[in-house]
N, C-alpha and C positions, 0 to 999 in steps of 0.2 A: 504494500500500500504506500504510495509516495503522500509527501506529510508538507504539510505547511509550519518551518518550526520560524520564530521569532527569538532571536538572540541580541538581549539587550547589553548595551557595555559598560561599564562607570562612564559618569559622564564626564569626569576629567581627563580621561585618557583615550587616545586616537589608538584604530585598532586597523589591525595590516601587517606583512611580512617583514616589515622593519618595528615594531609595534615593540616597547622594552619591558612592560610589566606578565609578570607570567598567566593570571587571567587576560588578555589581550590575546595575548599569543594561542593561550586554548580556545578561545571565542574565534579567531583570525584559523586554526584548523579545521574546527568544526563547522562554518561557512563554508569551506572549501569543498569538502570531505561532501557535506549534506550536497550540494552542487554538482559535483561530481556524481553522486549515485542517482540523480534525479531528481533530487527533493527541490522542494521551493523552500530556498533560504533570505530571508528577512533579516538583516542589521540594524539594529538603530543604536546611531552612532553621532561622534561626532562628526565634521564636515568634512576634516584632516584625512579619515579613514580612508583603508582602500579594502573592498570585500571583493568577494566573488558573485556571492548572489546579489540580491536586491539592497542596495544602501538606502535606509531610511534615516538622512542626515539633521540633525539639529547644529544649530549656531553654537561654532569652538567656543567655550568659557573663558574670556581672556581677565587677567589680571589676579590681582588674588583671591588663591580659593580660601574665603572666608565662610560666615554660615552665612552671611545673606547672599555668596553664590550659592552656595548648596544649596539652601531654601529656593533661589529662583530658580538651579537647574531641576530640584523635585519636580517643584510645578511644571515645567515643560516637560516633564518625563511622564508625567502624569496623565495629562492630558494628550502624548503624540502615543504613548502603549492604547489608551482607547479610542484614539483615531484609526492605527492602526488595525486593532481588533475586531471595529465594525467593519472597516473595508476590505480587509483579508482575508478575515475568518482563520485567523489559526488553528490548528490542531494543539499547541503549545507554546507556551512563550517561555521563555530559558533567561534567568537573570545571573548578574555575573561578580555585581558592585559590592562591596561592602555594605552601602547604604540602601541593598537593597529593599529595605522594609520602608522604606522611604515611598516609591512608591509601585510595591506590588501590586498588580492588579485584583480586585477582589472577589473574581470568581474565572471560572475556566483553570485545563488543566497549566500549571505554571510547574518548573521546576528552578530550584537553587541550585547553584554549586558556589562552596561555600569557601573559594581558593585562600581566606587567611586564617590567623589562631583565631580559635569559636569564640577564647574571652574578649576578642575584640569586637562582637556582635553583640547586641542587648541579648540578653536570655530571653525575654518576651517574646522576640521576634524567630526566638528559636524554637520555645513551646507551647504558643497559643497558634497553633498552624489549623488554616480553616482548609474542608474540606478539597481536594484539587491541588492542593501545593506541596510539593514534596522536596525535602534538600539531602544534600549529600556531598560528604565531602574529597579531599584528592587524595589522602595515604591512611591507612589501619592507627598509623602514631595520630597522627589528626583527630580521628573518628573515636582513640581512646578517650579521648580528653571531653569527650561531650557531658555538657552537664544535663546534671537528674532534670527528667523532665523533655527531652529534647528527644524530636522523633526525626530520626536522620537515617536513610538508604543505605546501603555499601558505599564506599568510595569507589570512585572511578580514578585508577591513576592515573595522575599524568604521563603525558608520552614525545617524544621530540622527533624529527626526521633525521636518522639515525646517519643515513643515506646522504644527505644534504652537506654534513660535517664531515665528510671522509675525505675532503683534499689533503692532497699533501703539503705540510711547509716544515720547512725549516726551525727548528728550535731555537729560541733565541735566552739570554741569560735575562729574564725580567719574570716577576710576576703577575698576577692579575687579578683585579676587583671587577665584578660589574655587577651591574644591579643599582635599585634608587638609592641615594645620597642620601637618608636619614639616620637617624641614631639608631634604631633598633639594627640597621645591618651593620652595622659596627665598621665603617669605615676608619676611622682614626685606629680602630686596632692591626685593621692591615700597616697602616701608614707605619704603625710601632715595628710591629714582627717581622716586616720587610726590612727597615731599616736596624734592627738585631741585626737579621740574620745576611745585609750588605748585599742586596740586589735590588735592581730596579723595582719600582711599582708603575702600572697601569692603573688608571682608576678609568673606567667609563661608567657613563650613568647618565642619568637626567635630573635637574632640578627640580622639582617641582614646586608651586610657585603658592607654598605654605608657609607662614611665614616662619615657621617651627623647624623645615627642612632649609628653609634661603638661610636662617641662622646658623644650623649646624654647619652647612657648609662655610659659610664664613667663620666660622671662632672654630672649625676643629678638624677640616678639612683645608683650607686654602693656605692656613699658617705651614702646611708640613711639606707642601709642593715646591720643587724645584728640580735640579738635575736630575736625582733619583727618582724621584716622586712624580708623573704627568699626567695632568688632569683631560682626557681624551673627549668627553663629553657625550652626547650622544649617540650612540654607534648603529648604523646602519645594519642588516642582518648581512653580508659581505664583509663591511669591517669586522664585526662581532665574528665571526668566520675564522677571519686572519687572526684575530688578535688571541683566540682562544688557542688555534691551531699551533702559533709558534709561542706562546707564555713554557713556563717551565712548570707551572700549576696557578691550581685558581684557588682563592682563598675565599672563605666564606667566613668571615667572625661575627657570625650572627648573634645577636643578644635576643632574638623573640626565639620563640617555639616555631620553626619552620614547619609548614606543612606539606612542604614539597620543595624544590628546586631544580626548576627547568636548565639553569644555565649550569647547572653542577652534570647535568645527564646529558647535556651540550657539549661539555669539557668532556666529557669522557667518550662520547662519540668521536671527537678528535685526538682521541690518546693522550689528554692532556689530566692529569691524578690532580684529586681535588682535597686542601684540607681546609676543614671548616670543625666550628667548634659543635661540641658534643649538642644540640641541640636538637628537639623534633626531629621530623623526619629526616633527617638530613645522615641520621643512624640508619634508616633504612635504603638511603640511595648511596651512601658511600660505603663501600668492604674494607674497612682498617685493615691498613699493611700492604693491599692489594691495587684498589684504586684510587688510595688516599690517605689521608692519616683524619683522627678526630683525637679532634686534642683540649683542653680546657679554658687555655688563656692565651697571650698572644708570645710569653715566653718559649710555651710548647710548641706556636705556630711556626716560631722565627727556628727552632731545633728542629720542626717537621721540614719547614725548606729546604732544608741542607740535607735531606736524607729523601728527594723526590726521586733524584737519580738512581736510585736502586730500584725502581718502581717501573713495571714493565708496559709500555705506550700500547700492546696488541692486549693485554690482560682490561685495559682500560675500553677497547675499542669493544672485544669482544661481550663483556659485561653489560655496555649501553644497548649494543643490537640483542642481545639477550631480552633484557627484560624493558626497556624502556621506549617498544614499538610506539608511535604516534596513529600509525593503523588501527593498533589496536584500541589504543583509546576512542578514538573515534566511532569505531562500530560497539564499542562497550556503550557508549552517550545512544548513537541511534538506535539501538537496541532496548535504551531506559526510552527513548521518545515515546516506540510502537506501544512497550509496555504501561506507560503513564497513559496514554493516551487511550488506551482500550480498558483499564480502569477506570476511567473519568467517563468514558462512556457508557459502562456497563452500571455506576452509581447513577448516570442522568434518569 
């Protein structure tokens, strides 16, 4: 049965092949993916976006995202999900935001995916779920963490184009950050453990234009950059490409409870060993010793550097194509659509 789904995206952030946050990037497969098998795929996005199916664009948020943006982009989201939904007739609408309790729509089948830590969602909006709405999140460590009360699916894991990462490049002596520029990814501890352990740092990322994230990067990022240290900015999925390809490893000093990481299954599609600190899932996509190290603090990070070279780039490669299919994810989602959606109709 081909499916009318609706995939809605945060509205702060533009979704596309270049697209830098990890909901983005699974919202930008699953467009593709549903397009490709026949489906009718629905975006509603910002203007920036580039989809495969149908782009249902709203006006990019410029300046700061404060609440009275968010307040005004709810409202607009609000009101273009029920534009949409008279005129298309979904079979499902698929949200993707943090905020998306902001504005769910209030009946018809909908599904969540739930891509950060659950404590950073109201609990409300995780166990007063009305009939038709179902959520679910990206890894088993994620889904442990659900609090009493919370009615959440299997996770669907994430998955990356395994295929896409396999050029060749040359290794170069530097390491590499990427991911958003805010505190919880613990940038400044790269900054520290690279400069321990005296090799270059990469930093790519994107700003974003909170004034909680312009701050960090000013007083705890921009003080540590210089020869060693280069601020690369936003990377294109080509750059991001190269830069993973030839890094010596990718560091992850996350200070939240990761509940997945796409650029760590990224690095290791390119044979590039990933350490990141003990954190969420980040335990379930790295194999200590193997494809990475997990270490505690950025002392252990800056000792895991120096010991990447004994870390085998084809143990890394074979690992990602192992378990970290993007295929697969994708027919696991289409497969929750037919299922959600033949429930929602067997209750009407």
């Amino acid at each position: 049965m081909s499916l009318t789904v609706v995939n809605v995206a945060y509205p702060f952030a533009a979704v596309g092949p270049d697209a830098a946050g990890g909901a983005e990037q699974v919202l930008t497969a699953l467009d593709k993916a549903l397009t490709q098998a026949g489906h009718r795929s629905i975006v509603l996005a910002s203007e920036d976006s580039v989809v495969s199916g149908m782009h249902w664009p709203v006006r990019k948020q410029e300046g700061a995202i404060d609440q009275r943006a968010r307040a005004r982009a709810w409202g607009i989201y609000r009101e273009t999900i029920d534009t949409i939904r008279r005129s298309c007739k979904p079979d499902i609408v698929h949200l993707h935001g943090i905020d998306f309790h902001s504005y769910c729509p209030n009946e018809g089948a909908t599904l969540v995916t739930l891509h950060l830590p659950l404590s950073w969602y109201p609990k409300a909006a995780l166990q007063d779920v009305r009939p038709g709405l179902w959520m679910n999140g990206v890894s088993e460590t994620q889904h442990r963490s659900s609090p009493r009360g919370a009615r959440l699916l299997s996770p669907i894991g994430n998955g990356v184009d395994v295929d896409a990462f396999s050029s060749r490049h040359a290794k170069r002596n530097f390491a590499l950050f990427l991911g958003r520029l805010c505190a919880e990814k613990g940038v400044h501890l790269a900054i520290e453990a690279a400069r321990k352990a005296g090799i270059a740092l990469m930093i790519g990322g994107k700003v974003f234009a909170y004034e909680e994230h312009e701050h960090y990067f000013k007083t705890q990022i921009a003080p540590g950059l210089g020869p060693l240290c280069n601020f690369l900015g936003a990377l294109t999925f080509t750059r991001k490409r190269r830069f993973l390809a030839a890094a010596r490893c990718l560091l992850i000093p996350s200070l939240a409870e990761e509940t997945s990481s796409l650029v760590a299954m990224e690095a290791m599609a390119c044979g590039t060993p990933v350490i990141g600190f003990r954190r969420g899932a980040l335990c379930e996509i790295v194999s200590d010793g193997r494809t990475g190290f997990l270490v505690e603090n950025a002392e252990e990070m800056a000792e895991a550097i120096g010991s990447v070279a004994k870390l085998d780039a084809s143990l890394c490669k074979a690992e990602a194509q192992a378990r970290f299919s993007l295929g697969a994810m994708c027919t696991n989602y289409i497969e929750r659509y037919h299922d959600l959606v033949g429930r929602w109709a067997a209750a009407a």
